[in-house]
C-alpha positions as a printed NumPy array, in Angstrom:
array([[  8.465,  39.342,  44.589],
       [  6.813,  35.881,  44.529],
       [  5.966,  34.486,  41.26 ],
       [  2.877,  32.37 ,  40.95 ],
       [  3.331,  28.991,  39.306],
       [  1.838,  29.716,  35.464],
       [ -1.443,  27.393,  35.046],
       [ -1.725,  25.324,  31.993],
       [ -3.402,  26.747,  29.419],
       [ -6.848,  25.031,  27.542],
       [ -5.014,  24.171,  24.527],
       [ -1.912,  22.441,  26.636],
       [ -4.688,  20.327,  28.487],
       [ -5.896,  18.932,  25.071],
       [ -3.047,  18.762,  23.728],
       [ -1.493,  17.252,  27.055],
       [ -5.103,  14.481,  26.316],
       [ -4.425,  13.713,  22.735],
       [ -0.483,  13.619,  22.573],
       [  0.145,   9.996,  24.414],
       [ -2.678,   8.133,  22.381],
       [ -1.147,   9.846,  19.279],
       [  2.515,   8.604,  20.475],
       [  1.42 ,   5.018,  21.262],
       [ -0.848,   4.835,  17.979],
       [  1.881,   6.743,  15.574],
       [  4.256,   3.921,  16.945],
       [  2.456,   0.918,  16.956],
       [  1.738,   1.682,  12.824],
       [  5.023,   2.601,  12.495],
       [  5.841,  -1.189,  13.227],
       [  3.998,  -2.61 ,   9.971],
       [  5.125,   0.436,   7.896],
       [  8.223,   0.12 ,   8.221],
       [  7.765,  -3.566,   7.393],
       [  5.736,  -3.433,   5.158],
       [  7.605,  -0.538,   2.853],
       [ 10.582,  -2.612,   3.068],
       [  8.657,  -5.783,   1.927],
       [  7.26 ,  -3.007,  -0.823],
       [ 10.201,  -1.892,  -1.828],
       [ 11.983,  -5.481,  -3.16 ],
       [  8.532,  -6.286,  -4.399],
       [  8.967,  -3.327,  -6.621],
       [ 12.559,  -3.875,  -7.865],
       [ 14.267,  -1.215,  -6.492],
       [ 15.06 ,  -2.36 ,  -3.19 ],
       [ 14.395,  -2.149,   0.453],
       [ 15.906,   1.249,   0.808],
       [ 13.489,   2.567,  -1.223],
       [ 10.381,   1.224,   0.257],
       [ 11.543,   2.646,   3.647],
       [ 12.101,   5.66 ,   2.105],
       [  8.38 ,   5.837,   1.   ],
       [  6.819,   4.548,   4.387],
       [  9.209,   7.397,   5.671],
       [  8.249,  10.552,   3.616],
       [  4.667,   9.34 ,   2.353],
       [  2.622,   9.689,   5.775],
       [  4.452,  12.856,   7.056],
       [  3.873,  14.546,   4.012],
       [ -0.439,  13.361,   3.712],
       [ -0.709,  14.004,   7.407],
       [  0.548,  17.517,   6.931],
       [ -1.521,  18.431,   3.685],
       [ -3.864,  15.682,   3.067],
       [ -7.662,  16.066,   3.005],
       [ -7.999,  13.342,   5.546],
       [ -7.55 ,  14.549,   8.998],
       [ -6.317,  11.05 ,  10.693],
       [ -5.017,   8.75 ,   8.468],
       [ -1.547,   6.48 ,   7.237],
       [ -0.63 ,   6.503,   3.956],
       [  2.465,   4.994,   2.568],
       [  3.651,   2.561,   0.181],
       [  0.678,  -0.364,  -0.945],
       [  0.427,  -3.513,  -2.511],
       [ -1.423,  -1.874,  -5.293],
       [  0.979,   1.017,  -5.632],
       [  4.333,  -1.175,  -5.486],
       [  2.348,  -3.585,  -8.356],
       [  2.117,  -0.915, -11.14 ],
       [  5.658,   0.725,  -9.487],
       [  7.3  ,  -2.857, -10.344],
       [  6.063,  -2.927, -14.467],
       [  7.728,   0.22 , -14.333],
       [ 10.763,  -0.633, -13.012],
       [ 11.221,  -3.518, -14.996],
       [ 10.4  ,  -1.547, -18.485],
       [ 12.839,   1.026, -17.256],
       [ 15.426,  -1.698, -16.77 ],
       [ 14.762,  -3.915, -19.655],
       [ 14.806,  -0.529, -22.037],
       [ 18.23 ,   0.569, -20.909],
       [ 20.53 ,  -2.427, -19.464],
       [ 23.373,  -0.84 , -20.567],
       [ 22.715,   2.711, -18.798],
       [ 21.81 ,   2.555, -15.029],
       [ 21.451,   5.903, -14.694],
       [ 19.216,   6.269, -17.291],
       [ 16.8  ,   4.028, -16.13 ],
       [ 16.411,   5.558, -12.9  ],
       [ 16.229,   8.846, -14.422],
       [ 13.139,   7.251, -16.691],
       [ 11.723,   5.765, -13.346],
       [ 11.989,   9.294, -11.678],
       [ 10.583,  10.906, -14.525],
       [  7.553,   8.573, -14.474],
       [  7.043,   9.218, -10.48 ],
       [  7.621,  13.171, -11.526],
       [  4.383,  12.556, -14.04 ],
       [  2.531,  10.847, -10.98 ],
       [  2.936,  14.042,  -8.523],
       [  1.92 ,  16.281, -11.489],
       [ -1.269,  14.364, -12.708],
       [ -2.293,  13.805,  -9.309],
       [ -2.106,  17.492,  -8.327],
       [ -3.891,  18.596, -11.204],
       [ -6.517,  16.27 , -10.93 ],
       [ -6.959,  18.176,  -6.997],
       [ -7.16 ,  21.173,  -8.578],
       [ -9.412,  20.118, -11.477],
       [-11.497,  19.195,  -8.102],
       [-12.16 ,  15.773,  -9.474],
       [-12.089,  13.562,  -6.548],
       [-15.913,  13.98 ,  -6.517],
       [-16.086,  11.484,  -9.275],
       [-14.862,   8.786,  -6.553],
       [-18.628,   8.202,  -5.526],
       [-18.878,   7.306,  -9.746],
       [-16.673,   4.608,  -9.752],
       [-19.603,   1.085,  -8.894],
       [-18.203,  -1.046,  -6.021],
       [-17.906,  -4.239,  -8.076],
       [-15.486,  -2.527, -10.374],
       [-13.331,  -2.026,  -7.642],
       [-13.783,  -5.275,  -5.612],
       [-12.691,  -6.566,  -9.067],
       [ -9.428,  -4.221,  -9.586],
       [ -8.648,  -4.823,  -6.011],
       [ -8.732,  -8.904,  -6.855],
       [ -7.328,  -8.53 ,  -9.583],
       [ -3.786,  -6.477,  -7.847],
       [ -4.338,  -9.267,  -5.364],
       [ -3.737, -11.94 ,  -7.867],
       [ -1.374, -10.297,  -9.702],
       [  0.976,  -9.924,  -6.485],
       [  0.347, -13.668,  -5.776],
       [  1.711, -14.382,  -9.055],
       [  4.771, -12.533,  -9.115],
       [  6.012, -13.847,  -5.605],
       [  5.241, -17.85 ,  -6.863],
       [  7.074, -16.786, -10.284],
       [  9.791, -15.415,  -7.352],
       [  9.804, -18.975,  -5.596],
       [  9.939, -20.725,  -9.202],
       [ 12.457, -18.653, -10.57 ],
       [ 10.194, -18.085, -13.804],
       [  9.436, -15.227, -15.555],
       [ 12.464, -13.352, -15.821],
       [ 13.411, -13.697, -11.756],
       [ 16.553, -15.247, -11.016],
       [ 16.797, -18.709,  -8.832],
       [ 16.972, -17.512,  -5.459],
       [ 19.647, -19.198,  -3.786],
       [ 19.465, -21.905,  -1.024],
       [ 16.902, -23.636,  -3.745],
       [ 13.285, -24.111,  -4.242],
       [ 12.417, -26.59 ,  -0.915],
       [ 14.221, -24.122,   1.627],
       [ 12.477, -20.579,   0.034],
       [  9.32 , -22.053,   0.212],
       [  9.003, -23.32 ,   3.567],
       [ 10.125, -20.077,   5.084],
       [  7.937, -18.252,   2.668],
       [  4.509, -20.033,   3.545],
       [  5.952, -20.432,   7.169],
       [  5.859, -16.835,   7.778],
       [  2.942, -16.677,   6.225],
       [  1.184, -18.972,   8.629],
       [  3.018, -17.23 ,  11.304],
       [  1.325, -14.073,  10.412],
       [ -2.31 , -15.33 ,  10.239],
       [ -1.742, -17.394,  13.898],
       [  0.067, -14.632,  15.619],
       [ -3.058, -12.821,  16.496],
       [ -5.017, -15.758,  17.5  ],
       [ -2.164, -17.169,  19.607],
       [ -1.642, -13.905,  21.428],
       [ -5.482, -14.347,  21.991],
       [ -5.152, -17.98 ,  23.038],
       [ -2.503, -16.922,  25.383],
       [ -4.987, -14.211,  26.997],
       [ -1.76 , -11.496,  26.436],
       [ -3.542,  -8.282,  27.193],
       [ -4.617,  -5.677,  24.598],
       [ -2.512,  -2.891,  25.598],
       [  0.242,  -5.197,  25.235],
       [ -0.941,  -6.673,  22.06 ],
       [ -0.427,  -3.553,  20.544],
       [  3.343,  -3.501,  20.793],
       [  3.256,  -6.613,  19.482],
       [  2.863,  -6.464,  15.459],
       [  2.195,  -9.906,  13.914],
       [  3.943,  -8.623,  10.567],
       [  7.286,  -7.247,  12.511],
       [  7.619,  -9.701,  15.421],
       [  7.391, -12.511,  12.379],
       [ 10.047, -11.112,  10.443],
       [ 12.109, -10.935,  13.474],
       [ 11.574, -14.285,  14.371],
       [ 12.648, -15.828,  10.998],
       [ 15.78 , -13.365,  10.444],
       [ 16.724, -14.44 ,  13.843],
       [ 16.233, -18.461,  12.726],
       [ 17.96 , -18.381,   9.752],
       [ 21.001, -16.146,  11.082],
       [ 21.347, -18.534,  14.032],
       [ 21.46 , -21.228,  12.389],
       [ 23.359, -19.955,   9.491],
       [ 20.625, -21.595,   6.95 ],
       [ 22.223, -20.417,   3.301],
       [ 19.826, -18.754,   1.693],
       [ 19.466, -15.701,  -0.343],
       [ 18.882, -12.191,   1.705],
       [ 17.729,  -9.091,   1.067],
       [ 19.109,  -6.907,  -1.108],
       [ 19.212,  -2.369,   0.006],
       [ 19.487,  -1.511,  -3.619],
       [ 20.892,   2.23 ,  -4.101],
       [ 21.174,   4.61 ,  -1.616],
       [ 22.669,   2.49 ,   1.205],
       [ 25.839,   4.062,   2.   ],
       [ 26.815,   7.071,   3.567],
       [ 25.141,  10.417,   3.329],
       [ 27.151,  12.034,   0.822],
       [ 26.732,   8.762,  -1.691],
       [ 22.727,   8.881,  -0.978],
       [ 23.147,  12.926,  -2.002],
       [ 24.987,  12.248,  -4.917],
       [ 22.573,   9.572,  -6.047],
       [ 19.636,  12.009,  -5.478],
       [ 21.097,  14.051,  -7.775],
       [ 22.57 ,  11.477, -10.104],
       [ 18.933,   9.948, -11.061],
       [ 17.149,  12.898, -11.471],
       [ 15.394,  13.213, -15.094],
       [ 17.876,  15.382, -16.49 ],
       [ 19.1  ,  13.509, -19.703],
       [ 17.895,  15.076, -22.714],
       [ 17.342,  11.394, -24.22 ],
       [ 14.426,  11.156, -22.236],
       [ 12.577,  14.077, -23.59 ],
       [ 12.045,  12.624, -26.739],
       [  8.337,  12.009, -28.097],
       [  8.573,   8.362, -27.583],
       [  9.628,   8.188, -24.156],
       [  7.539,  10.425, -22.915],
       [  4.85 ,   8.592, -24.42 ],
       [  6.116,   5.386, -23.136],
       [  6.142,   7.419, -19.65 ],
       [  2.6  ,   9.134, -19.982],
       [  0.805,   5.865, -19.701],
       [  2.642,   4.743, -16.421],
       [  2.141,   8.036, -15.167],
       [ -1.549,   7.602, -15.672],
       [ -1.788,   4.35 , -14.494],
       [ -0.024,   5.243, -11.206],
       [ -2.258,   8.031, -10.662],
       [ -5.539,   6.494, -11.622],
       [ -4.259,   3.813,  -8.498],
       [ -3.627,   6.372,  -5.937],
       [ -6.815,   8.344,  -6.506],
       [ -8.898,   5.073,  -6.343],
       [ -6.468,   3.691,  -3.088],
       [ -6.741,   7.057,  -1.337],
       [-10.7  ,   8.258,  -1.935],
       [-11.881,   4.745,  -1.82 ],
       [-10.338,   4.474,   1.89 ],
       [-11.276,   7.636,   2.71 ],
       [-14.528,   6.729,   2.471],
       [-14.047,   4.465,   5.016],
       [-12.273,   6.68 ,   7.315],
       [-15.138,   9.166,   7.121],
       [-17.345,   6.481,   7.856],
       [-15.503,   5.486,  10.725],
       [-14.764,   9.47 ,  12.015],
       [-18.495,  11.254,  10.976],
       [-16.091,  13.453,   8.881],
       [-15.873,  14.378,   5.629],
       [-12.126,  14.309,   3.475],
       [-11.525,  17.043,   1.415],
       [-11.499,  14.861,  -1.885],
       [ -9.392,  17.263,  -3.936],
       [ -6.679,  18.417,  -0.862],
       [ -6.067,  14.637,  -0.583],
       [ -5.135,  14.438,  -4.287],
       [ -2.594,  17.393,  -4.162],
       [ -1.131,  16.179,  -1.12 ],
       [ -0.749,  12.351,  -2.471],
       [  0.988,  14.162,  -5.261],
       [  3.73 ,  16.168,  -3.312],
       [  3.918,  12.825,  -1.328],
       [  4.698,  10.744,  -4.31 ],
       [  6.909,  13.255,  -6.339],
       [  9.356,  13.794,  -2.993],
       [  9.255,  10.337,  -2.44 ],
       [ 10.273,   9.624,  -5.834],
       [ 13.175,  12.102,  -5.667],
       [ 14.625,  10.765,  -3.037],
       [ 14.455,   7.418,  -4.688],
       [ 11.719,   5.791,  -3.096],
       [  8.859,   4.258,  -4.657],
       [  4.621,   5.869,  -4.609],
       [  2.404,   5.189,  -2.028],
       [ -0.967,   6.007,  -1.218],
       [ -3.806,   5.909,   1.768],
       [ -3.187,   2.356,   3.146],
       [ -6.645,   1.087,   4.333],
       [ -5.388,  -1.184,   6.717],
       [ -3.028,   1.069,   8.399],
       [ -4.987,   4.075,   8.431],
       [ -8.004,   2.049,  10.392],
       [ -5.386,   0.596,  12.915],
       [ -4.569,   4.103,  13.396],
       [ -7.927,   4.909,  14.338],
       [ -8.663,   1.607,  16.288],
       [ -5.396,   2.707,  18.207],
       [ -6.71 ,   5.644,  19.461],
       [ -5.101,   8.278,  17.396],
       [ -6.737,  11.905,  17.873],
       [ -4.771,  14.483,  15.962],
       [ -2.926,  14.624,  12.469],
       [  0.347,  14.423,  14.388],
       [ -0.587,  10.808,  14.456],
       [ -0.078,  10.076,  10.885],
       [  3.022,  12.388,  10.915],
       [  4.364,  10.218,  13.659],
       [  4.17 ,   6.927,  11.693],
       [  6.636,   8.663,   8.993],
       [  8.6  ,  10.191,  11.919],
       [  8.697,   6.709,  13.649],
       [  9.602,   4.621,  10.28 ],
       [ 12.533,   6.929,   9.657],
       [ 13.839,   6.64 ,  12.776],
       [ 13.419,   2.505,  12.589],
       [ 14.567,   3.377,   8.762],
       [ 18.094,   4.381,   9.914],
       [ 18.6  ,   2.26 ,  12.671],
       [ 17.641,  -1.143,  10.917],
       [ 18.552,   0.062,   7.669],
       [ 21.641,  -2.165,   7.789],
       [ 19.78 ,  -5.019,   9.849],
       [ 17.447,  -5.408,   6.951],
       [ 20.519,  -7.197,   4.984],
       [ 20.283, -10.295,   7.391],
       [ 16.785, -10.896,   6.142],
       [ 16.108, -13.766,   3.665],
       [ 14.325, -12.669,   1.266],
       [ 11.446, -15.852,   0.922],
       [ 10.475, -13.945,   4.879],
       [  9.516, -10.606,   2.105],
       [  7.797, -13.577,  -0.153],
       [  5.686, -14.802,   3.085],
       [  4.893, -10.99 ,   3.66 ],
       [  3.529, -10.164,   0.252],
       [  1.278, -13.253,   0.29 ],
       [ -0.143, -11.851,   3.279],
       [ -0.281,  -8.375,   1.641],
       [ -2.463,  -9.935,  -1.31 ],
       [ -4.345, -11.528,   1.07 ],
       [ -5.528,  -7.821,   2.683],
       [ -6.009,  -6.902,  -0.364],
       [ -8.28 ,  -9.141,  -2.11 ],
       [-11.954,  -8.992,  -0.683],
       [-13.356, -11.725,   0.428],
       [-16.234, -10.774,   1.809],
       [-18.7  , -10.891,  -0.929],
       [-17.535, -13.994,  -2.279],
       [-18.34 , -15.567,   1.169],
       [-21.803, -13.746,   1.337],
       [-22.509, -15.069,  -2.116],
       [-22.042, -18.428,  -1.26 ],
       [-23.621, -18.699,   2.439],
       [-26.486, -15.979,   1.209],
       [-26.929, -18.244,  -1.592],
       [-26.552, -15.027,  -4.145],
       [-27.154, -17.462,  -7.018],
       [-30.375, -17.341,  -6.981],
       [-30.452, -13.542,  -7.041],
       [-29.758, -12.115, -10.891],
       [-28.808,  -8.963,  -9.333],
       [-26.261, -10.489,  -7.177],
       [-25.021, -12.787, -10.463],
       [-24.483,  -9.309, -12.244],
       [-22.605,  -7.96 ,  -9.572],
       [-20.122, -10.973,  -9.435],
       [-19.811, -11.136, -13.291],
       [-18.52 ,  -7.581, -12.852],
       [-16.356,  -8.183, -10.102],
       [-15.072, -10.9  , -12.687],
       [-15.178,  -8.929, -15.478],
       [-12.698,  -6.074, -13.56 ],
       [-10.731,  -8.838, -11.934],
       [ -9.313, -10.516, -15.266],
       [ -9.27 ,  -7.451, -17.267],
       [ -6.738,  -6.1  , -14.379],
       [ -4.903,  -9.35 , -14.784],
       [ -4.914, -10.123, -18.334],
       [ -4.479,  -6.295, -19.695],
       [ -4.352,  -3.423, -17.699],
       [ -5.77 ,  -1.716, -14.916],
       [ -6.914,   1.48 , -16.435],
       [ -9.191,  -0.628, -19.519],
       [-10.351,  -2.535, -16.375],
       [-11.948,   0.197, -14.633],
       [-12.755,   3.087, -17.242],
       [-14.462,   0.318, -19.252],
       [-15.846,  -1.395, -16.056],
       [-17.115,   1.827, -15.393],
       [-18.871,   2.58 , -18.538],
       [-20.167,  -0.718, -18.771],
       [-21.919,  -1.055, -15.387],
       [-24.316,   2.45 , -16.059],
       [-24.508,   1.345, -19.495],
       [-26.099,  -1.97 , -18.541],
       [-28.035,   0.017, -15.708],
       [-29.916,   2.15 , -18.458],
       [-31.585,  -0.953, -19.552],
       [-31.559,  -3.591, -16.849],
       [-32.703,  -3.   , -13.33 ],
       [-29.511,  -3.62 , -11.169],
       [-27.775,  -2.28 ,  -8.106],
       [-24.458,  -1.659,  -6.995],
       [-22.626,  -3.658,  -4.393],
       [-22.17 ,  -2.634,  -0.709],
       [-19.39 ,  -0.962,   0.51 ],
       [-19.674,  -3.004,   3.535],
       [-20.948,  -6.035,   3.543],
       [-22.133,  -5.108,   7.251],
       [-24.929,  -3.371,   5.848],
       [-26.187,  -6.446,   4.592],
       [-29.425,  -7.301,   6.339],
       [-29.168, -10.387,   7.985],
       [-31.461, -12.889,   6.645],
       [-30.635, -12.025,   3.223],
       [-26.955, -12.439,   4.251],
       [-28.005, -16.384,   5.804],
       [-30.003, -16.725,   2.42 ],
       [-33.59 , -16.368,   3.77 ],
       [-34.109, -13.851,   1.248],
       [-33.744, -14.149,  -2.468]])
């Protein structure tokens, strides 16, 4: 009997059409979060190890569950700057009990899942469209400043951080070197006419980092590295420290821990649902589809509570990385799942390479991560638009002030409940408009100041 040779099927066509763009685009994410987590993760105070773990379980879990078909989430600059107050509170409450603190920390990333779930099943993520524009240009500026400050308190060795060693001339230069290094690599590989399917596969953010671990090994310049934090040793220690640091201690289910934990909790989750929606609005705008608000939330929240048991730190959509994604051709949700796939892969075979990095290359990062951050757009437009002659635009950028050094000065939550309130208050009795979400929209002569 002769066997025919079995056709492909429809489905194994399109999925035979959409699995190499989802490869190459998983991977070439993977690249900056990876990076980026690890940059994260001494940011926050608990280490590399645990920012890796994050990029690692964050997008694998959101790709599967999320409410955004194609997207990367992970750990972000916002994320890792509320992560880090809790850290150090944990820290600074119980030096004399290691375990305790992490068990406070995991408690407070416990609180995170749970308020985030309930909030998708509350079905609030409607209320993102609520929040005005300016108040979150503003928070945005404000984590943005608030990262810059921390890394030059880092350099300075003020504030509680520690000299790093190799001293204040030698930390600097590599830390605004790499930073320049990762604003020209683009424009050099553009200069040198490198194509852009090779471009790709060539990360400004990783290829930097390698570049400087590889200059300060070689040339043996004594400087401080990078510290793993917990975790880093063999399987069985990582298991038992899993275990170890979960909130178990009856100490911490007193009244006032928990309500030193509640606010965190709150604060973390108030982040992540403004840091997921708010760049899912962009993704839908860039896709013609519409996230399911409240699956998002649920899924952010089984994201961060895993993440946070295995010892890593929250996470959330990443804006930047989820539009790469896109830009990179992804089709599928396996996309998004690759990036975690991808990160853990890089996580445990550069998990012990990491060590050789100084840790002023992390400094240079996180400048750069502030940078993305903080919006510049509108203060550009409002200069070469000449906005000041426009009350309406002299509103908007007294609330993008008024968000930005309330998020600073006190705390992000006042900054946007009472930006919030403030902004339709005002509305009731003053004529004003929101900003754009994309300054694209802006018609053109008003944008080159020909209207007023």
């Amino acid at each position: 009997m002769i066997f025919a040779p079995l056709k492909p099927t429809a489905s194994f066509k399109a999925m035979r059409k959409t699995l190499v763009p989802d490869l190459l685009a998983g991977l070439t994410v993977s690249f900056a979060a990876l990076s980026l987590g690890a940059a994260f993760g001494v940011m926050s105070g608990r280490g590399a190890f645990a920012g890796m773990v994050g990029a690692a379980v964050i997008p694998i879990i959101t790709s599967v569950f999320g409410g955004t078909r194609l997207q990367a989430s992970g750990p972000t600059a916002p994320m890792t700057a509320v992560a880090a107050v809790v850290i150090a509170y944990a820290y600074e409450h119980f030096p004399a009990d290691k375990a305790l603190s992490e068990q406070f920390i995991t408690l407070v990333l416990m609180l995170n899942a749970l308020l985030l779930a309930v909030m998708g099943l509350l079905r609030l993520g409607r209320f993102i469209l609520m929040v005005p524009q300016v108040i979150v240009l503003g928070f945005m500026n404000g984590i943005a400043v608030l990262i810059w400050v921390d890394q030059v308190k880092r350099l300075l060795a003020v504030g509680g951080h520690a000299p790093l060693e190799g001293g204040l001339l030698a930390n600097t230069a590599i830390a605004f070197g790499v930073l320049g290094m990762v604003l020209a690599f683009p424009w050099i590989l553009k200069k040198l006419a490198v194509p852009t399917k090779v471009r790709r596969f060539l990360p400004a953010i990783f290829i930097t980092i390698t570049a400087a671990t590889l200059l300060t090994t070689a040339f043996a310049i004594p400087v401080e590295h990078v510290s793993l934090g917990s975790g880093a040793g063999s399987l069985r220690a990582y298991i038992d420290m899993v275990w170890a640091y979960l909130p178990t201690d009856p100490r911490l289910f007193t009244a006032d821990l928990l309500l030193a934990a509640l606010p965190y909790a709150f604060q973390l989750s108030l982040l992540a649902y403004l840091d997921s929606l708010l760049t899912s609005l962009v993704i839908d705008r860039m896709t013609g589809e519409r996230t399911r608000h409240d699956k998002e939330l649920i899924a952010q929240g089984l994201a961060n509570g895993l993440s946070g048991l295995l010892q890593g730190i929250p996470g959330a959509q990443a804006t930047i990385r989820s539009v790469l994604l896109l830009k990179e051709g992804a089709r599928t949700r396996l996309s998004g799942i690759l990036v975690g796939v991808y990160a853990l892969l890089g996580f445990l075979v550069f998990s012990k390479v990491i060590v050789l990095i100084a840790s002023a290359v992390f400094i240079g990062v996180l400048f750069k991560a502030g940078l993305d951050v903080f919006d510049r757009d509108f203060l550009i437009a409002y200069v070469k638009g000449r906005w000041h002659l426009d009350r309406n635009r002299n509103i908007q950028l007294a609330f993008i002030a008024y968000a930005t050094l309330l998020t600073v000065f006190i705390d992000l939550n006042v900054a946007v409940v009472s930006g919030t309130l403030l902004f339709y208050l005002i509305k009731r009795f003053v004529p004003i408009s929101d900003a754009e979400g994309d300054l694209s929209e802006v018609h053109s002569a008003e944008l080159l100041g020909q209207q007023v």
